[in-house]
C-alpha positions in Angstrom: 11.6 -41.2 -2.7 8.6 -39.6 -4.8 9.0 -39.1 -8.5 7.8 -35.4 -8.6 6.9 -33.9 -12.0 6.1 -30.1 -12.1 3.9 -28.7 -15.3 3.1 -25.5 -16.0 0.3 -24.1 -14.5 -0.6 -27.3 -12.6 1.6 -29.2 -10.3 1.1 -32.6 -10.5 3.2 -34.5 -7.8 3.3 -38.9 -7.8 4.5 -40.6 -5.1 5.2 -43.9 -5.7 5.1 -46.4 -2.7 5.5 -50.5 -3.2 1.8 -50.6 -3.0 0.0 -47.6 -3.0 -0.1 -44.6 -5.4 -1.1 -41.1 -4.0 -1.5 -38.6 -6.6 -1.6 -34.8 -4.9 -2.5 -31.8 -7.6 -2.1 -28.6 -6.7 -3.6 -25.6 -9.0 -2.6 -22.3 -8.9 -4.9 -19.9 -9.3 -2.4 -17.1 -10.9 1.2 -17.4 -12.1 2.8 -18.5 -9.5 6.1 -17.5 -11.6 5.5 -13.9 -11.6 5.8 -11.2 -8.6 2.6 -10.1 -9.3 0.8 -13.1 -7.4 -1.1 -11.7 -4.7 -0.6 -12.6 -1.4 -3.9 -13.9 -0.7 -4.1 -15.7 -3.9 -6.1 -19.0 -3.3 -4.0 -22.5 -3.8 -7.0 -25.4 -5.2 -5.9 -28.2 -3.5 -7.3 -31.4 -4.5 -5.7 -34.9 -3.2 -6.7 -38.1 -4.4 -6.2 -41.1 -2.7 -5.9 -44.4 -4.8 -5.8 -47.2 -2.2 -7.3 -50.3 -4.0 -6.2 -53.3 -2.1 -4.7 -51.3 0.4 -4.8 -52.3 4.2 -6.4 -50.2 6.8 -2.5 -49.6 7.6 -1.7 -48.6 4.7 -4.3 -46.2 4.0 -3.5 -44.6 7.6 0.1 -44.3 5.7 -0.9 -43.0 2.6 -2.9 -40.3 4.7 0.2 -38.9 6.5 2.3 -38.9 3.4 -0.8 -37.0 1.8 0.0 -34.5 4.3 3.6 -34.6 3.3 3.7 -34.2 0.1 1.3 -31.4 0.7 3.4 -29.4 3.0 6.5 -30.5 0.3 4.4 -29.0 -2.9 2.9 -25.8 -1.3 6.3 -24.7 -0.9 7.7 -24.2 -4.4 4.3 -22.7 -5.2 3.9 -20.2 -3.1 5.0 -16.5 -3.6 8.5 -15.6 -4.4 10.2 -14.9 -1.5 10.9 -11.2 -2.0 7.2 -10.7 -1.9 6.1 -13.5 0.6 8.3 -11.4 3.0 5.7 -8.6 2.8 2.3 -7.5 2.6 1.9 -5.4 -0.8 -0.9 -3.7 -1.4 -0.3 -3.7 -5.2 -3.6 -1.8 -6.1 -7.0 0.1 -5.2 -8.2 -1.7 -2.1 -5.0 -3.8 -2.1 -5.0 -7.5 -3.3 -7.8 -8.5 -5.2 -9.5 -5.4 -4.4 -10.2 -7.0 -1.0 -9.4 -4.2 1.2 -8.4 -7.0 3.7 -4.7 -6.8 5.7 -5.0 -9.3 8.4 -2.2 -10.5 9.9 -0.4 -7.3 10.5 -1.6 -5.4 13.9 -1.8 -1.9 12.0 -2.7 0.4 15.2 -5.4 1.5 16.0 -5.4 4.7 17.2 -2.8 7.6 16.2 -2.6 11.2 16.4 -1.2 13.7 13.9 -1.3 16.9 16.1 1.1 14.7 18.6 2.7 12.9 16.8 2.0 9.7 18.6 2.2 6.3 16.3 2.7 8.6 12.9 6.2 7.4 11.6 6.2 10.5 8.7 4.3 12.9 7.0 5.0 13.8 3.6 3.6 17.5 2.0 1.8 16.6 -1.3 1.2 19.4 -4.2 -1.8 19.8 -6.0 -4.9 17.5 -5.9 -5.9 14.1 -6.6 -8.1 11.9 -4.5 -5.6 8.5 -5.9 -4.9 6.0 -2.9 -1.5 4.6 -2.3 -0.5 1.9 -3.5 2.9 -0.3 -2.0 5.0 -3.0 -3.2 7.8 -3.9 -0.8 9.8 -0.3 0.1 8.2 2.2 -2.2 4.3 3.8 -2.1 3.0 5.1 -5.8 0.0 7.6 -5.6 -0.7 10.3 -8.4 -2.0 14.7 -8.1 -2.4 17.3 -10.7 -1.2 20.2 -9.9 -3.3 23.1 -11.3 -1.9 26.8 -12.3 -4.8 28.1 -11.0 -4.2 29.1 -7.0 -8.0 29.3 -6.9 -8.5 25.4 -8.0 -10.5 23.5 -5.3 -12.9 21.2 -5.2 -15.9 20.7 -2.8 -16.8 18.0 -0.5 -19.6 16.4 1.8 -23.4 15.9 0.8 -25.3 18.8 -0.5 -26.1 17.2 -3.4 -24.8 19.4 -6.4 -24.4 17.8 -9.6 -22.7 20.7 -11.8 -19.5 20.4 -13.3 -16.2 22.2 -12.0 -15.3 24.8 -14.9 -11.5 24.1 -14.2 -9.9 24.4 -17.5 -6.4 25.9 -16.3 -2.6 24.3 -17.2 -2.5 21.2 -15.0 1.0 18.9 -14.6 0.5 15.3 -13.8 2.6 13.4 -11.8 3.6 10.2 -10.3 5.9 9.6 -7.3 7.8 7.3 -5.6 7.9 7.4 -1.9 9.8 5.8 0.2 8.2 4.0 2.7 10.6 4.5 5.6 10.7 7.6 6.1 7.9 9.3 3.8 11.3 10.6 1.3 10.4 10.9 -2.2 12.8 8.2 -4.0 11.9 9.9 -7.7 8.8 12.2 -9.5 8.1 12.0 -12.7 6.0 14.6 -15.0 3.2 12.6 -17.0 1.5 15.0 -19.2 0.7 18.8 -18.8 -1.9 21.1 -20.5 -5.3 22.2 -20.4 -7.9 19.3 -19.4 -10.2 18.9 -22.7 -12.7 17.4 -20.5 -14.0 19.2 -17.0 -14.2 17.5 -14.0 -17.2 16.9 -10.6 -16.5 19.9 -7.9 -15.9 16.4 -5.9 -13.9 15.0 -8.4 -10.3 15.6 -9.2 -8.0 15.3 -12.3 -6.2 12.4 -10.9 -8.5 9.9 -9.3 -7.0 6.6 -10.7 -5.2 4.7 -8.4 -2.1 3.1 -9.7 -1.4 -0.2 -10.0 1.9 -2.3 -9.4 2.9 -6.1 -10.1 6.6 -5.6 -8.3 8.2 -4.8 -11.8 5.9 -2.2 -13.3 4.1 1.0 -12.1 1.2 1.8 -14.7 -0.2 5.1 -14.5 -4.2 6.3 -15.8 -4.4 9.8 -16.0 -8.3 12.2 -16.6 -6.7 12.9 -20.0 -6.7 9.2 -21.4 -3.1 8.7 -21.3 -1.7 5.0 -19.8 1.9 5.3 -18.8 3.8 2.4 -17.4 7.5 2.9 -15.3 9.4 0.6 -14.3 10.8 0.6 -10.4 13.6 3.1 -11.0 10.9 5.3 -12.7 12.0 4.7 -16.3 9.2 5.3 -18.5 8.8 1.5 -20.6 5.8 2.9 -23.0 2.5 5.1 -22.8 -0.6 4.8 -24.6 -3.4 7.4 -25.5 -6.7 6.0 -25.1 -8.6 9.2 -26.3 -10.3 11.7 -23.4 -12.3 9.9 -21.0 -15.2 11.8 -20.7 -17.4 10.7 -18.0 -20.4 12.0 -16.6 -24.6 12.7 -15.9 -26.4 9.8 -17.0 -29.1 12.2 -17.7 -27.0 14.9 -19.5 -23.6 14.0 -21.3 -22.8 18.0 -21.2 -22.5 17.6 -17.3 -18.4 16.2 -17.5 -17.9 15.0 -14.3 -14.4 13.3 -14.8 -12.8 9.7 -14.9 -12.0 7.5 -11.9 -11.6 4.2 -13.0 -8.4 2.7 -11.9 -6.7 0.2 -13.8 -5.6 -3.1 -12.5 -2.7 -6.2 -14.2 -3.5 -9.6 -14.1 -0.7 -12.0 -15.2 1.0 -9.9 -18.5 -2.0 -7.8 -18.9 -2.9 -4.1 -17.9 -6.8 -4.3 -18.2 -8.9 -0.5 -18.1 -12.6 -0.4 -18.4 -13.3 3.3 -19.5 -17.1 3.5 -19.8 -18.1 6.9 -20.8 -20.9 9.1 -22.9 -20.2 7.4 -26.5 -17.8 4.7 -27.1 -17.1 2.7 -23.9 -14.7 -0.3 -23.9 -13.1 -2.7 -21.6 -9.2 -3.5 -23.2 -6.4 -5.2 -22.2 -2.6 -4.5 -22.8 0.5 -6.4 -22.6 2.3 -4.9 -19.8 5.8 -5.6 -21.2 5.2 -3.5 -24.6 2.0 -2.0 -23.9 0.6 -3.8 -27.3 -3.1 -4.2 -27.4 -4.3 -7.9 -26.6 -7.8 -7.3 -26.9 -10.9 -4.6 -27.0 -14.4 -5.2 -26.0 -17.0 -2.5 -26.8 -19.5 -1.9 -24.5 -23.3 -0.9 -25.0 -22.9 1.0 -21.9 -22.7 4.9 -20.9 -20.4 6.7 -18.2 -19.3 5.0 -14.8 -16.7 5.7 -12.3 -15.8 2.0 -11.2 -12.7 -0.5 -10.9 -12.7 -3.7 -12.7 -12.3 -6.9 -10.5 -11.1 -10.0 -11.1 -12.5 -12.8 -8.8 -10.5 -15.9 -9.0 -13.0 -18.6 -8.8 -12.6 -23.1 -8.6 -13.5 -23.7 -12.2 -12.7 -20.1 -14.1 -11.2 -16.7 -13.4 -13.7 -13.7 -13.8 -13.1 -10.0 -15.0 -16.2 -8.2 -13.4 -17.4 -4.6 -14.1 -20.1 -2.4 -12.3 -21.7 -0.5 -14.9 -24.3 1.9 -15.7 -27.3 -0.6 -15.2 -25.8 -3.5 -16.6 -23.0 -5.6 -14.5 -20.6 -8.2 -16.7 -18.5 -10.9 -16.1 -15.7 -11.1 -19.1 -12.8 -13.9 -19.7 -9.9 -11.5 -18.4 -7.8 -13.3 -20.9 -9.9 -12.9 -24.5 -12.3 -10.2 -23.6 -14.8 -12.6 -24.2 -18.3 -12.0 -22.3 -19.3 -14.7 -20.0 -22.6 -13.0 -18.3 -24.6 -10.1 -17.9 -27.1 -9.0 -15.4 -29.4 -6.0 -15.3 -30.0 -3.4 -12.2 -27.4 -1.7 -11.1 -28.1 2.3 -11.2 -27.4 4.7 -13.7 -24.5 5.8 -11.9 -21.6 3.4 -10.6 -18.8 3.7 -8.5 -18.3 0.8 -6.1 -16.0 -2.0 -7.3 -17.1 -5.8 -7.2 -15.9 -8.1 -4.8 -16.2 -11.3 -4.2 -15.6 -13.8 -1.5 -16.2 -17.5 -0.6 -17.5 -17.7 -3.8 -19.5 -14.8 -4.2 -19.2 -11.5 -6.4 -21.0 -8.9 -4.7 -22.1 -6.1 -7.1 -23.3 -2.5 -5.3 -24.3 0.8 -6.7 -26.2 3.6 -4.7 -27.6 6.4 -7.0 -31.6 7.3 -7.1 -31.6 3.3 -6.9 -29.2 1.4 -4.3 -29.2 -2.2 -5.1 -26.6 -4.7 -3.8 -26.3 -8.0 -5.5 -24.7 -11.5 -4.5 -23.6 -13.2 -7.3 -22.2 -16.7 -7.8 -19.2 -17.3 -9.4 -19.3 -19.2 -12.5 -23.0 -17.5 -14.4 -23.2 -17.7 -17.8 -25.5 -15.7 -20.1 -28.1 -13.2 -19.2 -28.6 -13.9 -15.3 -30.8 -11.3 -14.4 -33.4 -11.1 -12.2 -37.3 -11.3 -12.7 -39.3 -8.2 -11.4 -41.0 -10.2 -8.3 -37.5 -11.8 -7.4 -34.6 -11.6 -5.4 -32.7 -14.6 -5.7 -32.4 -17.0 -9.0 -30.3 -19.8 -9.8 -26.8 -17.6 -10.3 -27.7 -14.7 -7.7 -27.7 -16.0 -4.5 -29.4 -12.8 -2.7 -30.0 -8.9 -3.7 -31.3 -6.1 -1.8 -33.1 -3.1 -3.5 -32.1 0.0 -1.3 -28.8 -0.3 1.0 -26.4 -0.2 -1.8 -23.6 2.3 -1.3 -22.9 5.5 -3.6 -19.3 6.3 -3.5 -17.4 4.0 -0.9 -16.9 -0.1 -2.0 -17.7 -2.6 0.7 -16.2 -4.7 2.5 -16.2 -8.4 2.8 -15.0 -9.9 6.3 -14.6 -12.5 8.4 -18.5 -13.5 7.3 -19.8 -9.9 7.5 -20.1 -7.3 4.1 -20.2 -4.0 5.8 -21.7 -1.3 3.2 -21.3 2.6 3.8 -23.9 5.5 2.7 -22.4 8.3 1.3 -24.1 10.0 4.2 -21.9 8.0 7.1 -24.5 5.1 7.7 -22.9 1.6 8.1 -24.9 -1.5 7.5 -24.0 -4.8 8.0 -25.2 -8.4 6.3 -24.4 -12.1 6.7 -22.7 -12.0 3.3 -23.7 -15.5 2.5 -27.6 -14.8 3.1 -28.1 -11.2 3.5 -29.6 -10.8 6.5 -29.1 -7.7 7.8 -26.6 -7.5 11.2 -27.6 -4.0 12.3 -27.8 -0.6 10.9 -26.4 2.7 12.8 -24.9 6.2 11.9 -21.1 5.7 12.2 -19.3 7.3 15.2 -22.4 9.3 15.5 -21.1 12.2 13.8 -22.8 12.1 10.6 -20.8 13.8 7.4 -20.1 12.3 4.0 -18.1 9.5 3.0 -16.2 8.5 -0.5 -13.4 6.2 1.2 -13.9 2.8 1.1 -13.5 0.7 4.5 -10.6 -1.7 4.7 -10.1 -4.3 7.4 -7.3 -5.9 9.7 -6.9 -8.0 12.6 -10.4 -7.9 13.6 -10.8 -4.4 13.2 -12.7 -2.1 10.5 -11.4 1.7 9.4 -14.0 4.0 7.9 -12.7 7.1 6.6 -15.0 10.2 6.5 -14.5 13.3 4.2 -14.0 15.2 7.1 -10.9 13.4 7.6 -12.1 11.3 10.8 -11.1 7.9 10.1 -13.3 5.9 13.1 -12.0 2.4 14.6 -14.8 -0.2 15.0 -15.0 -3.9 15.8 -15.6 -6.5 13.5 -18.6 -8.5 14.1 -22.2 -9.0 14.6 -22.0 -5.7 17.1 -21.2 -2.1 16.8 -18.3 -1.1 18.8 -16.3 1.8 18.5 -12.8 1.3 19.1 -11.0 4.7 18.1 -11.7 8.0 16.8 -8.6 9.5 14.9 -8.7 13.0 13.6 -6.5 13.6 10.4 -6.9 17.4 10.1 -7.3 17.7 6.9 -10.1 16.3 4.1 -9.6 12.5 2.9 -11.4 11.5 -0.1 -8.9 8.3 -0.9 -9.1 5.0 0.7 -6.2 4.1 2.9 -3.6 1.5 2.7 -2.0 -1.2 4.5 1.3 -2.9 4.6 3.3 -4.8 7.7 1.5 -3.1 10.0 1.7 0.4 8.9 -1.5 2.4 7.3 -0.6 4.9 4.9 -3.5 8.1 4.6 -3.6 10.4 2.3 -5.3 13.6 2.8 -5.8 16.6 0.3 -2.0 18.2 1.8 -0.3 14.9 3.3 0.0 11.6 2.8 0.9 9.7 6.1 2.4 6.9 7.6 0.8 5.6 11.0 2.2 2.5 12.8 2.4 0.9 16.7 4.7 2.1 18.7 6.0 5.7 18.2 5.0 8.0 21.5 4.2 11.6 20.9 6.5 14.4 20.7 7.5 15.6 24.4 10.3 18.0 26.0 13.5 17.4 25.5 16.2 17.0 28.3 17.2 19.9 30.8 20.1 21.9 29.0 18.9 21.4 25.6 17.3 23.3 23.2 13.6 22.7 22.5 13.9 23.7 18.7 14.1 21.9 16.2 17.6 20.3 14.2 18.8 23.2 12.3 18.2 23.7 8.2 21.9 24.1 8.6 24.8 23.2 10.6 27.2 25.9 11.1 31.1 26.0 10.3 31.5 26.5 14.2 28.3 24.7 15.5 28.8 21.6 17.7 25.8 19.5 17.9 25.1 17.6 20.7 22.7 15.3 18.3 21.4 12.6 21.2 22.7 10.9 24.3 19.7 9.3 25.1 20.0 10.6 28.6 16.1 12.1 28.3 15.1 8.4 29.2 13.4 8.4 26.0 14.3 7.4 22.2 14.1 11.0 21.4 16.9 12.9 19.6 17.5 16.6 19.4 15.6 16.6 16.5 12.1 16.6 17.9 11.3 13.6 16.5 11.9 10.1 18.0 14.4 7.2 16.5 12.3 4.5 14.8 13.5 1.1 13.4 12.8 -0.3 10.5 13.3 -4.2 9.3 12.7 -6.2 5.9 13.6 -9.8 7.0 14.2 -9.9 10.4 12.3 -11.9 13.2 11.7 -10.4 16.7 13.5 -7.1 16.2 13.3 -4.3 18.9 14.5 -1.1 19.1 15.2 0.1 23.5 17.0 1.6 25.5 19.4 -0.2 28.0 21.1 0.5 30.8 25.3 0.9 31.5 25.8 3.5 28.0 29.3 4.9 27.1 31.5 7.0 28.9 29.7 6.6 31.9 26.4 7.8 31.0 23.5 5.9 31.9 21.8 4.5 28.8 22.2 4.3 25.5 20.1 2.8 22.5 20.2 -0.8 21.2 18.8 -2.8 18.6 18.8 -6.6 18.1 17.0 -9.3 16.4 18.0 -12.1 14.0 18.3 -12.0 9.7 16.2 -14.7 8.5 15.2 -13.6 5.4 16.9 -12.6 1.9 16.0 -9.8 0.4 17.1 -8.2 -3.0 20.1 -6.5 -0.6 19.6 -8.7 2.0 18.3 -8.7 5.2 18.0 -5.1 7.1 17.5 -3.9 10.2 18.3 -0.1 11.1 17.1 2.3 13.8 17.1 5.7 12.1 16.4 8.9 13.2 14.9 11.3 10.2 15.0 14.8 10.4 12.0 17.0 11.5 10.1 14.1 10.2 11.7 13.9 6.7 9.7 16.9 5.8 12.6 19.3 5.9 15.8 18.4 4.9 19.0 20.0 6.4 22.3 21.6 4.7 25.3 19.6 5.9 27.4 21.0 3.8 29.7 22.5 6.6 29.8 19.0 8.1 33.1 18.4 9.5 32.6 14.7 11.8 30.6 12.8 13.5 31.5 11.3 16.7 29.9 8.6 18.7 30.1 5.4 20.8 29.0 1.8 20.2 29.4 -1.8 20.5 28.0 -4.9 19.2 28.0 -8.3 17.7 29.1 -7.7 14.1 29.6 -4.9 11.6 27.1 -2.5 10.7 26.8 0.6 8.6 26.1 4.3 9.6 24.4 6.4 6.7 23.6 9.8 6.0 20.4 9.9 3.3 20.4 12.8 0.9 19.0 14.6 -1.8 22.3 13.4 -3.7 22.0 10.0 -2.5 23.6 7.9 0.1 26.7 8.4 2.1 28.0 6.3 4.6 30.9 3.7 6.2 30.7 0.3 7.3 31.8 -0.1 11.0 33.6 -2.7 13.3 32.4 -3.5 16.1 33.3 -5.5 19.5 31.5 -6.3 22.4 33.5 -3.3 24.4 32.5 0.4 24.2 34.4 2.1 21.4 35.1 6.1 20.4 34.2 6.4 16.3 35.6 9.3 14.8 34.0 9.7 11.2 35.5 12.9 8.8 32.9 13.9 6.4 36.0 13.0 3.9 35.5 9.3 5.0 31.9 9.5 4.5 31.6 8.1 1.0 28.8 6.9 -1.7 26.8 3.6 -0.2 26.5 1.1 -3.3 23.2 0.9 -4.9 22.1 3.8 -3.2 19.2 5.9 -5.1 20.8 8.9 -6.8 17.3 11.2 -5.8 15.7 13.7 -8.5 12.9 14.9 -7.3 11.0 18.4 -6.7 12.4 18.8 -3.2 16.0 18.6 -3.7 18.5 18.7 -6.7 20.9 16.6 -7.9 24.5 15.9 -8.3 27.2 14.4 -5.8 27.6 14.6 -2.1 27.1 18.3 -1.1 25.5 17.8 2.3 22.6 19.1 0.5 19.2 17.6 1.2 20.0 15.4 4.0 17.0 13.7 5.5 18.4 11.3 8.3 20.8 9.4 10.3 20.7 5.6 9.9 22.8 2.4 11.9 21.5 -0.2 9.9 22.7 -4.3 10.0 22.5 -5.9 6.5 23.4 -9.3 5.3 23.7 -11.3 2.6 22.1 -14.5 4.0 20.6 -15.8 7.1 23.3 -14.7 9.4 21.5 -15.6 12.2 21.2 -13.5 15.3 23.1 -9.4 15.9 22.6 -6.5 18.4 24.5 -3.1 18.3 24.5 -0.2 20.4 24.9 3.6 19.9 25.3 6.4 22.5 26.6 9.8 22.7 26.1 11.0 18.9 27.5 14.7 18.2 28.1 16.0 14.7 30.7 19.0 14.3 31.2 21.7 12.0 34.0 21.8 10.0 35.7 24.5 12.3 34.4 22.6 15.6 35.6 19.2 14.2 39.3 20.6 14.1 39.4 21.7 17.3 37.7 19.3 19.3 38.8 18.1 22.7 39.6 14.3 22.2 38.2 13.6 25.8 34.3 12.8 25.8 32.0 15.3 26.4 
């Protein structure tokens, strides 16, 4: 057997054979110990093959257990397995700033007026153009919320460069979302007062996008303030970096706001806050929030994200700023090159793929540059040139002004602010094709993101067109949001997550559009409140359809299990003719093990309902193994693990036997109080299967749910209805 040794940063794995020695290094590109690897992090694989005196034989031997040891190395290296069993998108544009989900099958067509494929929408206060962000169940994204009722902001592309004189109160804060069913798991107030610097009509006061590494939630606010939580929204420390104040090149009294987001790499929070006097890039450890290092920077007001390109030899902190782009040692602060060119104002975050950083900015001048990895000094280019020995190609006039672009599958696809998309062979830069996007025209800020072959372009308008991938223009979907989008959408297993100036939505496969319920039932909606008296026939899946009572159709939701599916079957309970089953297999450990649950959330999570007069539930089911029914609250979980069998059985739940789930969130948030179990706030009904380990294969059934008041569950007939 090999004699494996494993160092810290490098893996270094010996097999020793009677006559051959195959050394296989493997080095990881990030620390592979922390949950803040990112999915697509890239593994430098290197094998080296020592075969002197070896026989033709042998070396075919030595080959395959190349490929052994391979497969045996890359699996302790990889990503923990809590995160490995998602897609996170930890930060703007998701890992790496990529703005890349393939792998997934996100839809690609939805509609909010209907309904069909939204899983949730979820009211957001205030304003802020922050995207989400997601790390396994819970979405971060920021607003301000103005005392003024008059506070608005302009969009789309008439040009106007004034400040917004918005000096009222503001209140910052972050929130948690849960990603199931659009609930808000916590809030939490950052700051409030008067901003001391004003902000772009387009602009708003919170237009940094958070960041998360799994553990921490760090927070940059207009005001200056860096605030980092912890998962159960525990404030661990906060910084005040001084007002950001951002604006004109031309004219520092023209405060236009900040919008830099920040971003963590290993144990460090890195910010680059360029602004009229005093710009700085810094770095802070995220465990205490100490200062690691502080570059100053020669360099007047910009809007962009730092990047961090992860190159073969180095790892590269890059910044897009006014007319001067760097690359900096993300670990010391240390600069490692410069170039010249960008425009005066900068907004679009680096990039970088397949070795290449590509550098864009789109104001008066709209360069885009394609620089390799691993410069040093000053690399800029000559007036007559376009190419040197460290930029591989540039263009003087397609770079974008607001949106970031997007590297894929061979392509970089670029967005005016005016809705024209042009594509390049991102390794030579010749151009694909140029055309006016959906033909609609309008503005755009959103950056476009990618998945499964497909790209999403966002307009301000809030159209968010479908298009191909590839060398041709093909429009795949038009899907109108209803509202203004300014942010850049998200993406993780398979769901996209839009935020709009009002909502922020979930969209995924699968969920039909709201229709007419069954004959004898009423169309309206579940009650805010279930009377003393009131029995509720809550679903008996007899519509032929996975719609309850509620208006709103059951969903299913799973965090390690394969080949789940959520139907309905034939032969129900008590004679009727279907009922609703779901079945798959656990696989997977997760912090509270494998889950699967088909759920059905009330008037879309968006309104919760008063239970308090709940007297019992009532329903049928069968099924391989226990499972739990839960009622999700403002007050937290309650709930009762279930028996089951493979024969149709009556349950007869009290609301006395309902009782706290363990580790459920106890909710504090500006929706619903707090306290115990008061029926208050309750948000939906869930059947979920949950295991410790990989117990292998389950199905359960449900059919003919009613809940009873307290007066109607004392009096009820014990024969089915």
């Amino acid at each position: 057997m090999p004699n494996c040794n494993r160092k810290a940063a490098t893996v270094t794995k010996e097999c020793r054979y009677p006559t051959d020695r195959l050394r296989l290094t493997v080095a990881s590109v990030v620390d592979i110990k922390r949950r803040n690897s990112p999915i697509y992090a890239i593994l430098q694989v290197t094998c080296i093959f020592t075969t002197v005196g070896a026989e033709p034989m042998h070396r075919s031997l030595i080959i395959l257990l190349c490929s052994a040891c391979l497969l045996v190395v890359y699996a302790p290296v990889s990503l923990p397995q809590e995160t490995a069993e998602r897609f996170q998108w930890p930060s703007f544009r998701g890992p790496l700033a990529s703005g890349v989900a393939d792998g997934q099958n996100p839809p690609t067509d939805w509609d909010p007026e209907t309904g069909r494929n939204v899983l949730w929408s979820t009211p957001l206060p205030g304003l802020g153009h922050s995207s989400p962000v997601v790390w396994d169940e819970r979405i971060y994204l920021t607003t301000a919320v103005s005392d003024d009722p008059n506070s608005i902001f302009r969009y789309g592309t008439d040009g106007r460069q004034d400040r917004r004189s918005d000096r009222a109160r503001n209140e910052w804060f972050v929130y948690s979302i849960d990603r199931r069913n659009g609930e808000v798991v916590w809030a939490r107030q950052l700051i409030s007062g008067n901003p001391s610097v004003q902000r772009h009509p387009k602009n708003s006061y919170a237009s940094a996008t958070p960041t998360t590494d799994g553990e921490h939630v760090v927070v940059l606010v207009a005001t200056g303030a860096l605030y980092c939580y912890d998962f159960d929204g525990n404030l661990l420390w906060d910084l005040n970096l001084g007002p950001i104040d951002a604006g004109a090149s031309y004219d520092n009294a023209y405060q236009w706001g900040a919008a830099s987001s920040p971003i963590i790499w290993q144990d460090l929070v890195i910010v680059q806050v360029d602004q009229q006097v005093g710009s700085f890039i810094a770095a802070f450890d995220i465990g205490t929030g100490e200062e690691v290092w502080r570059t100053p920077r020669d360099l007047i007001s910009s809007f962009s994200t730092p990047t961090i390109h992860i190159g073969t030899q180095r790892t590269e902190l890059v910044t897009n700023g006014a007319g001067t782009m760097h690359g900096y040692d993300p670990a010391s602060g240390e600069e490692l090159w410069r170039m010249s060119g960008s425009s005066l104002n900068t907004t679009p975050t680096p990039v970088s793929d397949q070795g290449l950083i590509y550098v864009t900015s789109g104001y008066r001048t709209r360069p885009i540059f394609a620089i390799r990895a691993g410069a040093t000094g000053d690399i800029s280019l000559a007036d007559d040139e376009n190419s040197n020995a460290d930029v591989a190609w540039s263009s003087p006039r397609d770079g974008p002004y607001m949106a970031t672009p997007l590297v894929y599958r061979g392509y970089l696809y670029v967005v005016s602010a005016n809705g024209v998309l042009t594509v390049f062979h991102a390794i030579t830069g010749e151009r694909v094709y140029k055309r006016r996007i959906g033909d609609t025209g309008g503005a755009y800020s959103a950056s476009p993101i990618a998945a499964d072959g497909r790209i999403y372009l966002t307009s301000e308008d809030g159209d968010i067109f479908v298009i191909k991938a590839g060398a041709e223009y093909e429009l795949l979907a038009t899907n109108r949001m209803g509202e203004v989008c300014l942010a850049t959408p998200a993406i993780s297993e398979g769901q996209i997550f839009i935020r709009t100036t009002g909502h922020l939505l979930a969209v995924t496969n699968s969920i039909a559009p709201e229709v007419a319920l069954a004959e004898g039932f009423s169309s309206a909606p579940f009650p805010t409140e279930l009377a003393a008296d009131q029995v509720l026939p809550f679903d008996d899946f007899e519509d032929g359809d996975l719609l309850a009572h509620t208006g709103v159709r059951w969903q299913t939701f799973t965090n390690g299990v394969s080949g789940a599916a959520l139907q309905l079957v034939d032969n129900g309970a008590a004679a009727t003719a279907q009922a609703a089953r779901l079945d798959g297999k656990l696989t997977l450990g997760a912090a509270r093990g494998p889950l699967a649950q088909m759920y059905q959330p009330f008037d879309r999570g968006a309104v919760p309902i008063n239970l308090e007069n709940l007297g019992g539930i009532r329903f049928y089911t069968r099924g391989s193994s226990p499972f739990e029914l839960t009622l999700r609250c403002g007050d937290g979980e309650v709930g009762k693990e279930l028996d089951t069998s493979e024969e149709w059985q009556l349950i007869e739940l009290s609301a006395d036997e309902l009782t706290p789930i363990s580790g459920s969130p106890q909710v504090v948030d500006w929706r619903w109080g707090a306290g115990g179990w008061s029926g208050n706030g309750c948000i939906g009904l869930y059947f979920s299967r949950r295991g410790a380990s990989n117990i292998g294969e389950f199905w359960f059934e449900v059919d003919e749910i009613t809940f009873y008041g307290a007066d109607a569950w004392e009096l009820r007939d014990d024969s089915p209805r």
